[in-house]
N, C-alpha and C positions, 0 to 999 in steps of 0.2 A: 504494500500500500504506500502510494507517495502521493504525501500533501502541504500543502505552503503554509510556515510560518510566519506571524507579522513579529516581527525583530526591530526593535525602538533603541537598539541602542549595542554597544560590542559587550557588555555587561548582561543582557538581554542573551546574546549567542553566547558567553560563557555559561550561562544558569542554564542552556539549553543542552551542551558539549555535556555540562556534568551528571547531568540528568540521566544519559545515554552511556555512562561510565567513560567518558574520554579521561585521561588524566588530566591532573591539575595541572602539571607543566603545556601538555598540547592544547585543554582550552585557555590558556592564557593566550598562547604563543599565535594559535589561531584567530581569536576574538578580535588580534590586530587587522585582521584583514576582513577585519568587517565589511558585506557587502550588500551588493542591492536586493540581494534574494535570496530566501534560504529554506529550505523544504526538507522537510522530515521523510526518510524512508523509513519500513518498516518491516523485519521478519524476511531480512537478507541471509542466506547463506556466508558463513565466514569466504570462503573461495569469493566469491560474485561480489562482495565488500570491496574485497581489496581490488577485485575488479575496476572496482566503480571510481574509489577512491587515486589508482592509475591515469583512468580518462580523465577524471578531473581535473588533477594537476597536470595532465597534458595539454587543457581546453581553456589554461590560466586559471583555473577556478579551486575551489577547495572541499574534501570532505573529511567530516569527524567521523571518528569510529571507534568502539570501544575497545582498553587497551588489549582486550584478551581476543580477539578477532586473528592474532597471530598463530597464538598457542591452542584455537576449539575453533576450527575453519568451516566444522561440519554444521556448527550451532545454528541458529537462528538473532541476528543481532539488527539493531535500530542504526541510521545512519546521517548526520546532516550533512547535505550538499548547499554550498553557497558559493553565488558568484553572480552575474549578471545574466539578463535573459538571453545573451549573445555564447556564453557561457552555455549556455544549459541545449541549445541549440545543436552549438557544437557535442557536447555530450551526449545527446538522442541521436543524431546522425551517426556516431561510434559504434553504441549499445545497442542499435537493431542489426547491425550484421554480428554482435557478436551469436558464438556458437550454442552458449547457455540458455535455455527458454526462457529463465528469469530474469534476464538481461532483456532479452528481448521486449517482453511485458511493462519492466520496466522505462525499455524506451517512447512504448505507446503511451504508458500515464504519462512521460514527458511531454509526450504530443500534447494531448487532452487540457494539457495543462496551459500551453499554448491557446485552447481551444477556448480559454476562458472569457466567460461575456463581458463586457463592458457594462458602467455603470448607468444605471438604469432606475427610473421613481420606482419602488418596490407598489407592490397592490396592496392597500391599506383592506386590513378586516376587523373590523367593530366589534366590537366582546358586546355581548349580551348573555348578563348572567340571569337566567329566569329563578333566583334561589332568594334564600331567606337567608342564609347565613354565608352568604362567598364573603372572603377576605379585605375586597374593595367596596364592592359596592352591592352587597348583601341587603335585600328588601327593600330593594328601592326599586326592583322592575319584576317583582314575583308576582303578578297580577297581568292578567293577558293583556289591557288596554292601556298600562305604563309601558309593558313590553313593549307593543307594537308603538308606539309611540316614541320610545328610543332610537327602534330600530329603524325608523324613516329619517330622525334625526340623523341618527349616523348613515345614512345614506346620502342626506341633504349636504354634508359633510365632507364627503367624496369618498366612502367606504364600497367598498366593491364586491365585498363578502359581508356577508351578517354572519358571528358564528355561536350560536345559540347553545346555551350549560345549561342543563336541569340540575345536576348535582357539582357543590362545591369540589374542588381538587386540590383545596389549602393542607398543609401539613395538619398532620392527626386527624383528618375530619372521617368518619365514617361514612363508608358506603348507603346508599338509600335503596328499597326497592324498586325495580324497573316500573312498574306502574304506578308509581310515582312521576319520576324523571320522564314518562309518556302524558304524566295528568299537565304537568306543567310545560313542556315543551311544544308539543304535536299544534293545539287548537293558539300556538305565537308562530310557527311557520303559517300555517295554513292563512292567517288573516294578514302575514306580512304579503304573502303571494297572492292574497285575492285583491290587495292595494297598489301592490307593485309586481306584477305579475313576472317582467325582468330579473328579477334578485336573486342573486345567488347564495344561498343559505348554506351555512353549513353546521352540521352537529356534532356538538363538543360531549361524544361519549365514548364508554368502553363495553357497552351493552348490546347485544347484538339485536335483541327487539327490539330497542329505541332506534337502535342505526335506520333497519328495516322499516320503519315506523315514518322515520324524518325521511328516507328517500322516498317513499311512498306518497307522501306528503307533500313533495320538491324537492330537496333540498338534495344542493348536487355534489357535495362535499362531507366526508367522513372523519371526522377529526378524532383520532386515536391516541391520547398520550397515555399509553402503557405499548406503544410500539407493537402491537398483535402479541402480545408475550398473554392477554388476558382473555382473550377471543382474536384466533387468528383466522375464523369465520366474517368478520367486519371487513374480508381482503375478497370475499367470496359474495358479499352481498355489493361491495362496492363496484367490483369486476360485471356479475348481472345486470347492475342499474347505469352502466357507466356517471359514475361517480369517482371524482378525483378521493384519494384517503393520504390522510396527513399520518405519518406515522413521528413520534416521539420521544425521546431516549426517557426516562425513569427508572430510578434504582431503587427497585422496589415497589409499593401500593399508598397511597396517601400517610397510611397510618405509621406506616415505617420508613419512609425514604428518607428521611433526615439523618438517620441513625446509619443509612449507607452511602456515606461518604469518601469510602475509602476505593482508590482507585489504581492500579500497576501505572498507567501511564493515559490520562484523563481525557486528551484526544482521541488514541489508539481507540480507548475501551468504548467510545461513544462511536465513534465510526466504526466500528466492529457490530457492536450492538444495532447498529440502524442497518448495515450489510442485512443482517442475519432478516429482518422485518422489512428490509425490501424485497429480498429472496421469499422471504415466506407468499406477500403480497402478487411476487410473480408469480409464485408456484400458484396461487388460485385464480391467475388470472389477467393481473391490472397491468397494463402499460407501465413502461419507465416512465413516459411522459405525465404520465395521472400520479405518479406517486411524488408526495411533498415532505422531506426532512425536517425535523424541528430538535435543536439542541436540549432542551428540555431545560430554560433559565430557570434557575430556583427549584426542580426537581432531584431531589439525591447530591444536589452539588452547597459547599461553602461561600460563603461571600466572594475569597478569593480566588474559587474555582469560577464561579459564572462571569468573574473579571478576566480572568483569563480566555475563557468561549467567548468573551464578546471580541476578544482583542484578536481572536484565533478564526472567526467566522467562514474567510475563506476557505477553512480547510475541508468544511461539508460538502465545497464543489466536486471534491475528488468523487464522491458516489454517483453522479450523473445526474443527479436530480432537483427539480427544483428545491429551494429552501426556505423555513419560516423562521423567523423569530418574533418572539414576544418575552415581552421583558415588562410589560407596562404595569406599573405602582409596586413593582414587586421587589420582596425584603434584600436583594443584593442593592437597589437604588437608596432604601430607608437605612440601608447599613450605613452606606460609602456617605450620604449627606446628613443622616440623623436627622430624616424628614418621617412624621405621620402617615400612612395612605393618602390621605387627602391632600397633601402635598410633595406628590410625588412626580407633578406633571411635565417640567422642566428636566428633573433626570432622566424620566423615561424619553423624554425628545433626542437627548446626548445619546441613549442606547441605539434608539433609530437611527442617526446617522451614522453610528459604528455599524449597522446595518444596512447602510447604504455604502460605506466604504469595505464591510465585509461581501460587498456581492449578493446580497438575498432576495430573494423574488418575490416575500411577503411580509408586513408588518403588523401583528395583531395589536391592537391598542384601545384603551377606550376612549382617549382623547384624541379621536379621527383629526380636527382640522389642524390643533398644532403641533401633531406629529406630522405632515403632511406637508404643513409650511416648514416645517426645523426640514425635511428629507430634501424637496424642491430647495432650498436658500441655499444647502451645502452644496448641494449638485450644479446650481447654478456658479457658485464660487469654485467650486475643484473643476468645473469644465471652462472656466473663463479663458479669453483671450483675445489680443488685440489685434 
């Protein structure tokens, strides 16, 4: 697996060299050649390592590697390549003639990587929590006709999705039964669609009769955060109804995901875990193109973990697929400013543009317009020119 790091500093690529066991002498020595680009391989053969780390220094460019890559060749080891995009060029043009299949492979994610989109207004999607007790803004739209009345608002807004919760997904909160989360959601599609017959709704569950329930309903979006790990049937009703499904990383179930925090290596393990929930999603069905990644902010991860996803975002490109984030009024923001939920608004704008500079193709939020303006103002300023 190879994916780009955002690297802010030759301090930044030391803490990344030691991470991956290089010695303290080579990331010092290295961290001086701080460059434009730097990308994480991962689950190299020691042989193909050293491989790698040949063409590089042949193509001017640099790779770390861990010290024992000498002495266990046969192992399986992490690797940072950095140098400029002219650099990494030359290195893919090398690696695909070489004789190794994993070389080879490796050359193609080089490509891919090249293949990367250009920045772009992400699609804003309007949280609409239909609940009594969600974390932000609990009982304030559990009533079908506040419901739908948000959700035109967030439309009037520029929201392009509505994506509709019967059941909170706050830490600790317990699960509710399905006819429930059907009494509350079903009869707020159905009257957003008979208003705004356009709308693209989508439903925030892990329930595979609500899923069934809201496509039937309309709604043409599956929003899964237990990543099919809870019902990987929601990949089988979505594939039927062609319905796009949002798959999600979480470590763990509402009730315990705080408590699994602990991670081998905190990129790796989320792009492994969303692989495994894309594969599942294909095996029943669904298009690459219909399937949407979501880091999972605030699920199973620390303040300084979801600092790190937000700063790392490009890396989800590597799975092919579109990507979501939502970060909105959520406890990584209330840490970093030591703001309330309710004022939470301004941090969550700063995530969204780290979301427009991490490349992602969706913003969930419930402050549609000045997340919208914070995304447009930076895109207008990082594309300027005279």
């Amino acid at each position: 697996m190879l994916y780009p790091l955002t690297i802010a500093s030759a301090q930044d690529l030391r803490r990344e060299m030691l991470a991956i066991d290089v010695s303290v002498e080579g990331a010092k020595y290295m961290a001086d050649k701080f460059s434009a680009g730097t990308l994480k391989i991962t689950e190299l053969t020691g042989s193909c390592a050293l491989i790698l780390k040949e063409e590089a220094l042949s193509a001017g460019a640099e790779c770390a590697l861990p010290r024992e890559v000498i002495l266990a060749p046969r192992q399986k080891y992490s690797a940072l390549l950095f140098g400029t995009r002219r650099h990494f060029k030359q290195i893919q043009a090398k690696l695909k003639n070489q004789a190794f299949g994993e070389l080879r492979a490796l050359a193609e994610s080089l490509a891919k990587y090249y293949a990367e989109p250009k920045s772009k207004i992400p699609i804003l999607m309007g949280i609409l929590n239909v609940t009594p007790d969600s974390f932000s803004d609990g009982g304030q739209h559990n009533a079908s006709a506040p419901a739908v009345r948000q959700a035109l608002r967030l439309w009037r807004e520029g929201a392009r999705i509505i994506d509709i919760g019967g059941e909170t997904t706050k830490p600790g909160a317990p699960e509710i039964p399905a006819a429930e989360e059907l009494r509350r959601t079903i009869p707020v599609i159905q009257e957003i669609l008979r208003r705004r017959p356009k709308a693209v709704i989508s439903i925030d569950t892990t329930k595979k009769s609500v899923a069934l329930a809201a496509v039937k309903a309309g709604a043409r979006i599956i929003n899964d955060i237990s990543g099919l790990t809870r019902e990987p049937l929601l990949a089988k009703i979505a594939a039927e109804h062609d319905a796009k499904l949002i798959v999600m990383h979480r470590s763990g179930n509402s009730r315990v995901m705080q408590q699994k925090t602990q991670y081998a290596d905190l990129l790796s393990d989320i792009l492994h875990f969303l692989e495994k929930s894309i594969s599942v999603a294909q095996r029943y069905g669904v298009p690459l193109q219909d399937i949407i990644v979501d880091p999972g902010i605030g699920f199973g991860k620390t303040a300084a973990q979801n600092l790190y996803l937000l700063k790392n975002l490009r890396a989800l490109r590597c799975l092919g697929c579109a990507v979501l984030l939502g970060t909105s009024r959520k406890s990584v923001i209330g840490d970093t400013l030591r703001r309330p939920v309710d004022q939470r608004e301004f941090g969550t704008a700063a995530t969204s543009i780290a979301g427009l500079f991490g490349n992602v193709d969706y913003l969930r939020v419930h402050d549609v317009a000045a997340n919208l303006d914070a995304v447009k103002m930076f895109r207008a300023i990082w594309q300027s020119k005279l």
